[in-house]
C-alpha positions in Angstrom: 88.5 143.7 65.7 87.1 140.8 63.1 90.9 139.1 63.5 90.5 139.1 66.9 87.2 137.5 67.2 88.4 135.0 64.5 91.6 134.4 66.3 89.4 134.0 69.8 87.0 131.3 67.9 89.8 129.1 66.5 91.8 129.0 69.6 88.3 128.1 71.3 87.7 125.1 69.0 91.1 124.0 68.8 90.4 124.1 72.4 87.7 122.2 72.3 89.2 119.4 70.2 91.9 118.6 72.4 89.9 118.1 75.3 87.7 115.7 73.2 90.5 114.1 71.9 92.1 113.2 75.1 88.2 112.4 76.7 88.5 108.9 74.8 90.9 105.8 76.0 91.1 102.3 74.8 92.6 99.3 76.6 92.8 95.8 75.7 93.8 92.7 76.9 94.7 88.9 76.1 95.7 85.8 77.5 95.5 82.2 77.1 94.2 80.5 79.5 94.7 76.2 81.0 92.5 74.1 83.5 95.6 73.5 86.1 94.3 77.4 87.2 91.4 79.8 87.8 92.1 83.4 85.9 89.6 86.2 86.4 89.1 88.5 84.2 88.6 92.0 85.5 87.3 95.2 84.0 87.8 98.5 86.3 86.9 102.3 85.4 86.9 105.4 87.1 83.6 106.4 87.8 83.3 109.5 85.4 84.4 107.4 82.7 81.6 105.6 80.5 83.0 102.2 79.6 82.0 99.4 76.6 83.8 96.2 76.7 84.1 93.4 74.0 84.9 90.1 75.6 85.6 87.5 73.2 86.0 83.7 74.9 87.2 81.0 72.2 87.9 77.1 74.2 90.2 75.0 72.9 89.6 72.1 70.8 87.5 69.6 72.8 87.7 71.9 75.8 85.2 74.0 77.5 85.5 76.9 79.7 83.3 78.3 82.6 82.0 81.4 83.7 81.5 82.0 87.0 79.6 85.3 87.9 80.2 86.8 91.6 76.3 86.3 92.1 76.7 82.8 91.8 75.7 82.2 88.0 77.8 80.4 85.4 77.8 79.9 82.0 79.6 77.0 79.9 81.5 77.7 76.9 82.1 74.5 74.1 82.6 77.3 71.1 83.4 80.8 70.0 81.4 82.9 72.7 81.3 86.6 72.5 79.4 89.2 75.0 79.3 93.0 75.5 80.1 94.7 78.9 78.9 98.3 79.6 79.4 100.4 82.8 77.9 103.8 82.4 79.2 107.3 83.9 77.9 107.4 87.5 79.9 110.9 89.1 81.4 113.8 88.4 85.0 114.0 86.9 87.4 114.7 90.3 90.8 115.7 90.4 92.3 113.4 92.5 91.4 109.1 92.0 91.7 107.1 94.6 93.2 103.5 94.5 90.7 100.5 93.5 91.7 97.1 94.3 95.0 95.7 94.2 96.0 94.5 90.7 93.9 97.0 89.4 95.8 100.6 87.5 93.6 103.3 87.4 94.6 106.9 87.1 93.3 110.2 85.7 95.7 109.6 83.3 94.8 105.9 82.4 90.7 106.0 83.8 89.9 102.4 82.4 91.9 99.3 82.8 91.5 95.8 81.1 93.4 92.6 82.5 93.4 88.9 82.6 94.2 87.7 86.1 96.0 84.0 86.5 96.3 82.0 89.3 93.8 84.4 91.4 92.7 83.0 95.0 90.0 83.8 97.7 92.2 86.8 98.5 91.8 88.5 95.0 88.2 87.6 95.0 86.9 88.8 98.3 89.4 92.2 97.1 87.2 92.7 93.7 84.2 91.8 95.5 85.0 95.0 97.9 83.5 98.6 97.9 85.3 101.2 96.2 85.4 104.8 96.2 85.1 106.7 92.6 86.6 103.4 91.0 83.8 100.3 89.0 84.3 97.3 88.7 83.1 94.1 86.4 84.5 90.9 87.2 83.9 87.0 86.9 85.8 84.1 87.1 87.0 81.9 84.0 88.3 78.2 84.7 89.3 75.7 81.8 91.4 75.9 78.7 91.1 78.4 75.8 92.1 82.2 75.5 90.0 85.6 76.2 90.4 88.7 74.8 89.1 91.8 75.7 88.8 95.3 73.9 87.7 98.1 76.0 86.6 101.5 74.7 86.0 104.4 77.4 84.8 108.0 77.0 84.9 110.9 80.2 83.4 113.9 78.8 
């Protein structure tokens, strides 16, 4: 009877530990970035999925970038410029995700995505500035020359 109970328990926390092993995701992304275009750079998460981003900006030498928020707020950039994102767990994991915006991967298999998107025009904005279903989404715009990187750490327990 004891072997039993001790064979139960460690099947129960081995268990346990693969579920909390797969429950974490990282994603990054990079990209370097010239004033003949506007990128955007776009963070995205299912909804059960709490999500901390590390966006790192660096302009060139005598350059600047700008930040362009979707409420209309911008920030310049003439050095090294750092900034933490987080989007918190707002529903229940579901079983079945539906599609975010275009240009956007999200799956119950990948539940955060991370990208860098050149050359974006009013189509791709007014499509991240949508509402979507059991999908977030942080966004801005990023015009000039320099490179962004972004490290992006999720967890959907």
């Amino acid at each position: 009877m004891k072997k039993s109970w001790l064979l139960f328990t460690l099947l129960l926390a081995v268990a346990i530990l693969v579920s909390l092993i797969f429950s974490f995701h990282s994603v990054s992304a990079f990209a370097d970035l010239n004033s003949s275009n506007e990128s955007a750079v776009v963070i995205s998460k299912a909804t059960y999925v709490s999500l901390r981003a590390q966006i790192y900006i660096s302009p060139f030498p005598n350059s600047t970038l700008t930040l362009l928020f979707p409420d209309g707020s911008q920030k310049t950039v003439t050095t090294y410029y750092n900034f933490e994102v987080f989007l918190p767990n707002t529903a229940e994991p579901i079983r079945y995700l539906p599609t975010g915006p275009q240009n956007i991967y999200i799956s119950n298999e990948h539940p955060i995505d991370a990208q860098v998107i050149p050359n974006i025009t009013n189509d791709t904005i007014s499509n991240l500035n949508g509402s979507f279903s059991k999908v977030s989404v942080y966004w801005f715009e990023i015009q000039g020359n320099g490179s962004v990187s972004i490290s992006v750490f999720g967890v959907g327990i």
